[in-house]
N, C-alpha and C positions, 0 to 999 in steps of 0.2 A: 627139749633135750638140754638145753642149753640151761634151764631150771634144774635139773634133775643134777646134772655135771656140779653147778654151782653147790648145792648142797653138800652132796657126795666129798667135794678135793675143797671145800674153800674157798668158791670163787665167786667174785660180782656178776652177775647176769645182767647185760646190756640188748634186751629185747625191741628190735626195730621196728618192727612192726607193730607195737603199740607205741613208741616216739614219734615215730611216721603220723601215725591216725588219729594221733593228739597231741602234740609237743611241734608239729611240723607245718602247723595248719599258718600259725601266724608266720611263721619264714615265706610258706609257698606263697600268700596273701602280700609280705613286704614285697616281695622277688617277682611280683605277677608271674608267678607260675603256673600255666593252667591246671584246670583240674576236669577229669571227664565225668561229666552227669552220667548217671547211670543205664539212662536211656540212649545216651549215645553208645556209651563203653559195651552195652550188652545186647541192643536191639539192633539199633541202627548201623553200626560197625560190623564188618565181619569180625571174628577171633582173630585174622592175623591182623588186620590194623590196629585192633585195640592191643593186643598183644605187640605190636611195634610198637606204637605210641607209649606205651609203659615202659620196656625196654631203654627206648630213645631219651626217659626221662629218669630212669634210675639214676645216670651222675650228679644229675643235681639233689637228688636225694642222700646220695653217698655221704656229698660234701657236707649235708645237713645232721647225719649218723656221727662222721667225722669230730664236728666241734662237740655234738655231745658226747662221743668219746672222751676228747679231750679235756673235757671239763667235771668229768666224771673223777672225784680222786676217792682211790679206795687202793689201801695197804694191802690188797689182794689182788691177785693175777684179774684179768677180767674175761670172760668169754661172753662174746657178743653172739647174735644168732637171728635170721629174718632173708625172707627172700631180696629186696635189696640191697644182701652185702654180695654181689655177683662177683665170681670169681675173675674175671678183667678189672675189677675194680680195687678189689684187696691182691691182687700178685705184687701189683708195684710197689706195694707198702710193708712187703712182706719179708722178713729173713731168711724164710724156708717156706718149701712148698708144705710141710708138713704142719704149719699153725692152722689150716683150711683142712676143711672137710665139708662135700657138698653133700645131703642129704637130701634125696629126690624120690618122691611116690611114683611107685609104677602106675602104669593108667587102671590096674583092675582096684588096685588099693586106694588111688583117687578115685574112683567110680564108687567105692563100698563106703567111702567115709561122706561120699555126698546123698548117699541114701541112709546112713545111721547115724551121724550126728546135726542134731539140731539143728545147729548154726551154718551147715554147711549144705542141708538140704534146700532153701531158699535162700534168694536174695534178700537181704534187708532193707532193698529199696523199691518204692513204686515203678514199676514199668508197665507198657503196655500189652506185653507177653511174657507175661514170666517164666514159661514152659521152655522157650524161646531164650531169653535170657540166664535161665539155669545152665543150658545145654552152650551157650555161647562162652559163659564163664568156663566152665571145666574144658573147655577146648581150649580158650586163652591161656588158662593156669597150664595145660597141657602142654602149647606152646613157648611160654615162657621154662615151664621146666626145661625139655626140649635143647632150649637153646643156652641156658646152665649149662648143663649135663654137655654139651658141644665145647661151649669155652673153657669148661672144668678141666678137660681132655685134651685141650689143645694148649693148657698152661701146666699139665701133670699135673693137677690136683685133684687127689683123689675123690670118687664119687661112689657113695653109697645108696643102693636104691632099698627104699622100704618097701617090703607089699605084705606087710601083714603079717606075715608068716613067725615072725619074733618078738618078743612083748617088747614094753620100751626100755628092760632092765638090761638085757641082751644087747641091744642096738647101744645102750649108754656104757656098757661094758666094751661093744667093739671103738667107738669112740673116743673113751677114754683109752684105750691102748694105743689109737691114733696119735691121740695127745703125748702117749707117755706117762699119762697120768696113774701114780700110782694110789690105789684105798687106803 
């Protein structure tokens, strides 16, 4: 979305979730921050301990989002976008509730996208049950959306659910109205 928006108004795209998965490896490494093998995260964990253990550890990834914010200079507004910008996380830095928008998959539209795309129908990593740790993942993502969608609502910021039902031109149209932003 956050792609889509930039193109559309002008704007720098600050995607977290590939800074996280590759720009964040040596910070978490200086800062010994753990990191959960995937056999624990998906097998041997239930979904809500893995799903807390993520949780628990989103602030120190914020702070790591943060400085590359920071360090990011670009003559254009910027819209950032990634499940670690949690909304207790960005209120406090906020001017208005209205710079936020949480965008959360219903559980039937997380279930259709873990059965049609690729990357999202298996793990990409070795475990001992993959069947097992498929079903353990989508309960954690579950989880964690979940508990978004709870903080989003307890700081008025607004929460849009996707299920499908709207291409992404539509959903980039209602959000961009969120924004203000006009074509």
């Amino acid at each position: 979305m956050a792609r889509t928006l930039a193109v559309r108004h002008g704007l720098t795209a600050y995607h977290y979730d590939y800074h996280d998965a590759r720009g964040h490896l040596d910070r978490r490494t200086a800062n010994n921050v753990p990191l959960l093998d995937a056999e624990t995260a998906y097998v041997t964990n239930t979904p809500a301990e893995t799903a807390a253990w993520v949780i628990n550890h989103f602030p120190i990834r914020f702070e790591w989002a943060l400085d590359d914010l920071r360090g990011l200079f670009s003559g254009r507004p910027i819209i950032a976008e990634g499940w670690g910008l949690r909304p207790e996380l960005v209120a406090p830095i906020m001017k208005s509730r209205k710079q936020m928008i949480v965008l959360v998959p219903s559980d039937d539209f997380r279930h259709h996208q873990a059965t049609v795309l690729p990357r999202a129908t298996r793990l990409s990593h070795d475990v001992s049950d993959p069947d097992l740790a498929q079903r353990n993942r989508l309960e954690r993502d579950r989880l964690i959306a979940e508990d978004c969608v709870t903080q989003a609502h307890h700081l008025g910021i607004r929460v849009l659910e996707v299920d499908g039902t709207k291409d992404a031109e539509t959903i980039a149209d209602e959000v961009s109205d969120h924004f203000g932003l006009t074509p």
